[in-house]
C-alpha positions as CSV (number, residue, x, y, z in Angstrom):
1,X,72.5,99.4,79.2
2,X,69.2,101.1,79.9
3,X,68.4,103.9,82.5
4,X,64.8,104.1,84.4
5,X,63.3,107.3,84.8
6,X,60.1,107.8,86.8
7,X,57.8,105.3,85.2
8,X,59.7,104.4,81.9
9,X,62.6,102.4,80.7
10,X,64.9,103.6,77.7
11,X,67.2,101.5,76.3
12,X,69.4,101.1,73.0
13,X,68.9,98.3,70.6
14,X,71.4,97.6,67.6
15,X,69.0,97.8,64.7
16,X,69.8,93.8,63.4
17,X,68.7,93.0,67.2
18,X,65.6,94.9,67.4
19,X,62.5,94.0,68.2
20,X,60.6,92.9,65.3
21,X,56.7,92.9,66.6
22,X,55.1,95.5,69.3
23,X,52.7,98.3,70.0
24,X,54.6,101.0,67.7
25,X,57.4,101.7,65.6
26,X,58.3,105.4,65.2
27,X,60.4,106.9,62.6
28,X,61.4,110.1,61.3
29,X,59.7,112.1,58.4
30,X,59.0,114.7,56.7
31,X,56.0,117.5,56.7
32,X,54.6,115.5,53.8
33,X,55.3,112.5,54.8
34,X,57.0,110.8,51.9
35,X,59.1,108.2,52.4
36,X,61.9,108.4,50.6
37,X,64.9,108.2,52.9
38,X,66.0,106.1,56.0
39,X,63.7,103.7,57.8
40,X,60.9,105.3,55.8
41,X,62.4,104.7,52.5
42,X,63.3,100.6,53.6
43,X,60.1,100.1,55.3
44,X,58.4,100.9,51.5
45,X,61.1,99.0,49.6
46,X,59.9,95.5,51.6
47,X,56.2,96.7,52.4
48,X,55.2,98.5,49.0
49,X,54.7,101.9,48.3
50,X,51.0,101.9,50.5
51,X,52.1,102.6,53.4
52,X,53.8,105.6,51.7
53,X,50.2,107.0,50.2
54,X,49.0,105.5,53.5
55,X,50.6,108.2,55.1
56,X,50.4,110.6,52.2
57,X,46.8,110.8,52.9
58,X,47.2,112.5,56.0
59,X,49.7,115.2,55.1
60,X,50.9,117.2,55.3
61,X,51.7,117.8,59.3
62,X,53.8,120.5,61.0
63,X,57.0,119.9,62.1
64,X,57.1,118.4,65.9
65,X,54.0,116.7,65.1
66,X,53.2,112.5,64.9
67,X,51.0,111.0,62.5
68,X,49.6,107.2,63.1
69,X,49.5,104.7,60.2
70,X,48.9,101.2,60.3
71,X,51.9,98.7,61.0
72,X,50.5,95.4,61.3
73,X,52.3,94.2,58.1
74,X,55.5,95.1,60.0
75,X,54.1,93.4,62.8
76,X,53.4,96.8,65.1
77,X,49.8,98.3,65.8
78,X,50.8,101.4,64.8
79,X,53.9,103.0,62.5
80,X,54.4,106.3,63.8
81,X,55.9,108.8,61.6
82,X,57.7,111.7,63.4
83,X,58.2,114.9,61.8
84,X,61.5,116.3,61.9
85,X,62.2,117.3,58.5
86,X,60.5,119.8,55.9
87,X,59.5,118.9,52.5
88,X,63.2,119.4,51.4
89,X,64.1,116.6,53.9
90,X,66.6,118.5,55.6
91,X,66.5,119.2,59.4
92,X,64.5,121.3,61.5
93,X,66.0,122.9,64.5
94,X,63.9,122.9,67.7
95,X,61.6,119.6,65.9
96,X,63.4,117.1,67.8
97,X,62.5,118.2,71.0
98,X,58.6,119.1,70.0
99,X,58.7,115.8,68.3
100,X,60.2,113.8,70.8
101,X,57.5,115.1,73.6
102,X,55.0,114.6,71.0
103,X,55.4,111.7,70.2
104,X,55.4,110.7,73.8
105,X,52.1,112.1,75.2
106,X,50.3,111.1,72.6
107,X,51.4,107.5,72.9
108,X,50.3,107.2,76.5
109,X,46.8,109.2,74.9
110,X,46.4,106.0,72.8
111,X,47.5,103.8,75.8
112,X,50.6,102.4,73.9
113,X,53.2,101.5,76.5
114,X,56.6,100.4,74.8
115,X,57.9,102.4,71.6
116,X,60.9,101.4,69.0
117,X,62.2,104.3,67.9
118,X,64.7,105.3,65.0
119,X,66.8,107.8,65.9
120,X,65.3,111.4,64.5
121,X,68.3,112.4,62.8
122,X,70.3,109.5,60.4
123,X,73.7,108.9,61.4
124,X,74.0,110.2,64.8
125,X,77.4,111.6,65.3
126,X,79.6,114.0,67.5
127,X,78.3,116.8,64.1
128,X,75.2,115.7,64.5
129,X,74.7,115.3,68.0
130,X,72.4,118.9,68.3
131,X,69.2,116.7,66.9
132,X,70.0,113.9,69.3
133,X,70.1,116.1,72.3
134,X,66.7,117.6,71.0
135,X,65.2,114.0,70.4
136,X,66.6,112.4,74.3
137,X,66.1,116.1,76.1
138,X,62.5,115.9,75.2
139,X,61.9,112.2,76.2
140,X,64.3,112.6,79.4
141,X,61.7,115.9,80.1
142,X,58.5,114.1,79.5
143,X,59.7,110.7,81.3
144,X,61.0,113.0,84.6
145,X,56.6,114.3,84.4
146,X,56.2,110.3,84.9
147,X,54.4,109.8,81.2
148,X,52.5,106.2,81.3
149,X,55.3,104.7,78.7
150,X,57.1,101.6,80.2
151,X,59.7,101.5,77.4
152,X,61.1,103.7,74.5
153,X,63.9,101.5,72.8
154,X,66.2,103.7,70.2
155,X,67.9,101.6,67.5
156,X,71.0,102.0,66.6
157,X,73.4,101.9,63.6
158,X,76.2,99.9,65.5
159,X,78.0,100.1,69.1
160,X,79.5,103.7,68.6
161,X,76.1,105.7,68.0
162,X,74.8,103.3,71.2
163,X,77.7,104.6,73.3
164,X,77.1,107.7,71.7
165,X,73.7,108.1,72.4
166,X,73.9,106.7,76.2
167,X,76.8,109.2,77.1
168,X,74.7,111.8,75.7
169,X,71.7,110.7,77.4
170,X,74.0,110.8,80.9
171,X,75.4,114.2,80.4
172,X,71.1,115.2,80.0
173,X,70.0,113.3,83.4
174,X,73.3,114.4,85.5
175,X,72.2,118.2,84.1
176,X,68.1,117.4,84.8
């Protein structure tokens, strides 16, 4: 299932089905950009730890912010890494939602039209739903302003985040 909104398309990909090449692949991280957890943590596992000092380099970054490294080993332009966490990798409330508009604007700065996302918060469930809401609130907010993104795909774990995720995101566009 996927739901338009102005100018962009969001759907839900199960994370064995994504897509494996684009313009960008966003994940979460923290304000010093380490990669020690999640996608973050896999992505250095298979890739090496450079894209780790990679992104080191540019650290650290406030929550809500995006930082840009390379991802043409992973086969996107551009690994985006979303900062949702602080240096004790826990959660940040209210970072989803700058993060998620963030992340957003500044792809359609840098003229990138279709983002795959991981989730900002691992293991979205019903107790975790508050940073989902922040995460799809901000992109439902930024998409309704007609932001020059055709797609954002969100992976997810298995079918019961998806259905998860895309009740939560109908409960945001019949309240919008």
């Amino acid at each position: 299932m996927s739901f338009n909104v102005v100018n962009t398309r969001i759907v839900w990909s199960v994370a064995s089905k994504a897509p494996t090449t684009g313009a960008a692949l966003a994940i979460p991280a923290n304000t010093h950009l380490w990669m020690g957890s999640g996608p973050g943590l896999e992505i250095k596992k298979t890739q090496g730890k450079e894209f780790e000092l990679e992104a080191v380099r540019q650290g650290p970054a406030e929550t809500g912010d995006v930082v840009f490294t390379d991802g043409t080993p992973l086969g996107f332009n551009h690994l985006i890494h979303v900062v949702v966490m602080g240096q004790d990798l826990q959660w940040v409330e209210g970072a989803g939602d700058r993060a998620g508009e963030s992340l957003l604007r500044r792809c359609e700065e840098k003229k990138i039209r279709d983002v795959v996302a991981h989730p900002f918060h691992r293991g979205v469930t019903t107790a975790t739903l508050e940073p989902a809401r922040e995460m799809l609130g901000s992109f439902l907010r930024v998409m309704e302003e007609g932001v020059a993104v055709d797609c954002v795909t969100v992976l997810v774990a298995d079918s019961d985040e998806q259905k998860l995720l895309q009740d939560l995101f109908l409960q945001l566009l019949s309240g919008s």
